[in-house]
Backbone bond lengths (Angstrom), bond angles and torsions (degrees), N, CA, C in turn:
res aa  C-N    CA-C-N  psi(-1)  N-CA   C-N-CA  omega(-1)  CA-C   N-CA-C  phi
1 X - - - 1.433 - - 1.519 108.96 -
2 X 1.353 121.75 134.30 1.297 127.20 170.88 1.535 110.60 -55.52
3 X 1.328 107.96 150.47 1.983 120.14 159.53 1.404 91.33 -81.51
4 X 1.173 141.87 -23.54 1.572 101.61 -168.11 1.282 113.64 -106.04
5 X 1.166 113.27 26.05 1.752 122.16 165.34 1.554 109.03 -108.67
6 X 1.000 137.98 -36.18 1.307 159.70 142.16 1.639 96.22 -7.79
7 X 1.740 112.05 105.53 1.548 99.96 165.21 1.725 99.65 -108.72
8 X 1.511 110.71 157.86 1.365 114.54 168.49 0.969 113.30 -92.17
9 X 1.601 138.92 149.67 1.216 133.43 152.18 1.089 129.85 -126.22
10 X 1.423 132.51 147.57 1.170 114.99 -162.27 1.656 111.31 -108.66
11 X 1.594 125.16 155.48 1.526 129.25 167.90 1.508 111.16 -14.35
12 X 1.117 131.90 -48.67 1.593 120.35 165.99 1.414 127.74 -73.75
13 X 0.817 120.00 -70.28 1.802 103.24 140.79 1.296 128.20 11.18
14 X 1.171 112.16 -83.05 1.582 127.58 -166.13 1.419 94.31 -85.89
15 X 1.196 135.14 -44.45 1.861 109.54 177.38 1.543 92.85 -74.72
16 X 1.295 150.27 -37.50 1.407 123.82 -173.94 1.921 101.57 -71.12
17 X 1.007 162.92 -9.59 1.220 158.73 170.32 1.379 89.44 -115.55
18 X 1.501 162.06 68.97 1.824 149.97 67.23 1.097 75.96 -66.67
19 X 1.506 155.09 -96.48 1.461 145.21 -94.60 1.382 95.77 -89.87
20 X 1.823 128.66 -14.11 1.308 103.69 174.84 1.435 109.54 -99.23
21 X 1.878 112.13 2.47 1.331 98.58 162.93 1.640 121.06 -96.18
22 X 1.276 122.24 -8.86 0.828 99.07 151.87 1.302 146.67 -100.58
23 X 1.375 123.80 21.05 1.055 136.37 135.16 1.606 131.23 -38.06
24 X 1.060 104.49 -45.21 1.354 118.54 164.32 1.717 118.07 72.08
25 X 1.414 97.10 22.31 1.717 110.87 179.45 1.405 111.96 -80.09
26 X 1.354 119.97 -29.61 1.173 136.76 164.60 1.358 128.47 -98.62
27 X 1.233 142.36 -164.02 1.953 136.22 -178.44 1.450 78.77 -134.35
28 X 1.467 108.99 152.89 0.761 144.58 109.73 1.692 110.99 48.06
29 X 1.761 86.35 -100.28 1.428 133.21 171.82 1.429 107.36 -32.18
30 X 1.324 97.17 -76.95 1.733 107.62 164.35 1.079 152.55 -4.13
31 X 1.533 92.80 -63.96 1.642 113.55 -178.42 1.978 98.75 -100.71
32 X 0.941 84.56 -28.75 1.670 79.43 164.80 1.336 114.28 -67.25
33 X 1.265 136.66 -28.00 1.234 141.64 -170.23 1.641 103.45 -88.02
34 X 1.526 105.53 -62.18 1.822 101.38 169.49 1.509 114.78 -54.86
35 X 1.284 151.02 -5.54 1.230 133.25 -135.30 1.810 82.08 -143.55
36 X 1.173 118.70 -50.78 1.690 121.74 177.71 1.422 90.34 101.69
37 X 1.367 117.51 28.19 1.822 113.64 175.90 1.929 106.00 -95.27
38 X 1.177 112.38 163.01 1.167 119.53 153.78 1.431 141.95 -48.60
39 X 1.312 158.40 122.02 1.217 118.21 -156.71 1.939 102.19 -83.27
40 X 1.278 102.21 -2.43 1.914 98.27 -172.99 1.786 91.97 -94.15
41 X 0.809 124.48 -30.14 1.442 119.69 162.23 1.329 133.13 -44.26
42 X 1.583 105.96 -36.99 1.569 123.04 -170.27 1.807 93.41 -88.71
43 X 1.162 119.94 -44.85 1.739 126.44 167.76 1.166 89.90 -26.23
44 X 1.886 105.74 -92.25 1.211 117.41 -164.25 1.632 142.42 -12.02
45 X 1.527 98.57 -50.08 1.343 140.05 173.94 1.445 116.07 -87.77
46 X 0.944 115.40 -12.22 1.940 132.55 165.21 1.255 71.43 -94.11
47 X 1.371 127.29 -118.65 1.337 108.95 -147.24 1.598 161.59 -36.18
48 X 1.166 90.75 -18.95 1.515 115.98 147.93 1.046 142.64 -50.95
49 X 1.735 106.30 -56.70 1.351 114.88 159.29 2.228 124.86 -73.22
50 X 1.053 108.48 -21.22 1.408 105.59 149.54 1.604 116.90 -57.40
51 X 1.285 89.67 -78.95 1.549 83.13 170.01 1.668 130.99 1.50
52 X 1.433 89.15 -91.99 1.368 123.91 -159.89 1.548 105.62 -80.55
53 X 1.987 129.55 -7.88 1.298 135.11 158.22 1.578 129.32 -24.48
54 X 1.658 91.94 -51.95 1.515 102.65 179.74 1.421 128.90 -47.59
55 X 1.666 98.85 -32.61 1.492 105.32 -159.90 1.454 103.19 -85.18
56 X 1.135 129.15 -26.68 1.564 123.98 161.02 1.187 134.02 -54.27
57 X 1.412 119.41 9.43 1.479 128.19 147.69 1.685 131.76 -111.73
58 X 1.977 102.65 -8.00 1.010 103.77 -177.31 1.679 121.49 -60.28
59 X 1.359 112.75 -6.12 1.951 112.20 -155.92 1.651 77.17 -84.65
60 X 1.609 110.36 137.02 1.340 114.24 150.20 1.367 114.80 -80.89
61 X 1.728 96.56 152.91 1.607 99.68 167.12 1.374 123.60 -81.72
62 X 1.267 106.98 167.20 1.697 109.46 -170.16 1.573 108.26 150.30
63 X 1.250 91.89 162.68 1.625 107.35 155.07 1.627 110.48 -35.95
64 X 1.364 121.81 130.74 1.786 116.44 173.79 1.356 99.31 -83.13
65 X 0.891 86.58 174.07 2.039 102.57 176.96 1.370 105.43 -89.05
66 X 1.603 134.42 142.49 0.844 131.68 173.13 1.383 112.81 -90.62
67 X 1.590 114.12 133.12 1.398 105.22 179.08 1.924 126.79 -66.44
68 X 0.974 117.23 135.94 1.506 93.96 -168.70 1.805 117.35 -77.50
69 X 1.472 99.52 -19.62 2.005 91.16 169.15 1.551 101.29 -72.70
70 X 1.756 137.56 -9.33 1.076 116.42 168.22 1.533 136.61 -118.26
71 X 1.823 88.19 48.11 1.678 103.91 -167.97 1.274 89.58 -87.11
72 X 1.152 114.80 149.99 2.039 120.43 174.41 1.342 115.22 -83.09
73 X 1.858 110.16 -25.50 1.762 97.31 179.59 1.888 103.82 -75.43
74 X 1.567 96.55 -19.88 1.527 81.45 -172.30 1.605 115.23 -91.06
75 X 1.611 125.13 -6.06 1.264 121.02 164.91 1.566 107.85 -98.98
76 X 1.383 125.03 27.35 1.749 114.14 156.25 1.493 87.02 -118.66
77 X 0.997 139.47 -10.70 1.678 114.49 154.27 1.107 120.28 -68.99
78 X 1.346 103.03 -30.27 1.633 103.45 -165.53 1.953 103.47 -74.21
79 X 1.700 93.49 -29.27 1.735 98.03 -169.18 1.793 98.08 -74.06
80 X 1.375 121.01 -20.34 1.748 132.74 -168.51 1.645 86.90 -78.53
81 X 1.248 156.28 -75.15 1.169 170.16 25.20 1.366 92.11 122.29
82 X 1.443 136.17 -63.68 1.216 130.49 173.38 1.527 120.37 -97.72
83 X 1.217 108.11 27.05 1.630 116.57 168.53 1.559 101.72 -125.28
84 X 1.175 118.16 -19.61 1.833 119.82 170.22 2.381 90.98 -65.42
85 X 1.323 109.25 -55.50 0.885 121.15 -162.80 1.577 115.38 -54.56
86 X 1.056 119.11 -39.15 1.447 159.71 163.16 1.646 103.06 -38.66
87 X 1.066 108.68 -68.04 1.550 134.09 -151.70 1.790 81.17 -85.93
88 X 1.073 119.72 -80.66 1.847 117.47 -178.21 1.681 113.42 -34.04
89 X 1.237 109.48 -35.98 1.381 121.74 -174.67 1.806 101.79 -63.28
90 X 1.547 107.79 -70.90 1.324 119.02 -179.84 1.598 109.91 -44.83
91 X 1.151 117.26 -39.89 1.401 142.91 -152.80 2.113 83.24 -79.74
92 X 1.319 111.21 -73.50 1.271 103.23 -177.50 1.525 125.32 -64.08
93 X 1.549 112.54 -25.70 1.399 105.37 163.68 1.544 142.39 -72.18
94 X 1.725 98.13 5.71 1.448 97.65 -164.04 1.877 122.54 95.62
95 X 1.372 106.97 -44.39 1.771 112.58 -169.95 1.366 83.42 -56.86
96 X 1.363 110.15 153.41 1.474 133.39 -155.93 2.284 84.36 -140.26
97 X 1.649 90.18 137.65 1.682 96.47 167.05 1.418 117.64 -54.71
């Protein structure tokens, strides 16, 4: 198969054409025809997005979790910790402030 028939599409794209098939206002046929997609392509991508629907409600709400490499008391220790380190280093090599 040639690359230059080959279109890319990107994640917005492809959920806006599943969501207009499953909508089902149009065929199939249709949106394959407006879009320059395949019509087993547009399945594909319908089916996927059924699929995979559910999981966009699974995140509970709430407070998020804080990540712990991006807690702030623990990266100004960590920055105190490598400026003690810093300073001993200079300190043992001689380099003068």
């Amino acid at each position: 198969m040639s690359e230059k028939n080959r279109k890319i599409f990107s994640s917005q794209q492809k959920a806006k054409i599943a969501i207009e098939a499953v909508r089902g206002i149009k065929t199939i046929s249709e949106i394959a025809q407006e879009h320059i997609v395949h019509p087993t392509q547009i399945g594909i991508w319908k089916k996927e997005l059924q699929e995979q629907a559910f999981t966009l409600f699974d995140i509970k709400r709430g407070p998020k979790q804080v990540d712990p490499s991006t807690d702030p008391e623990r990266l100004y220790s960590e920055i105190g910790r490598l400026k003690m380190e810093l300073d001993w280093l200079k300190k043992k090599s001689g380099i003068s402030r």
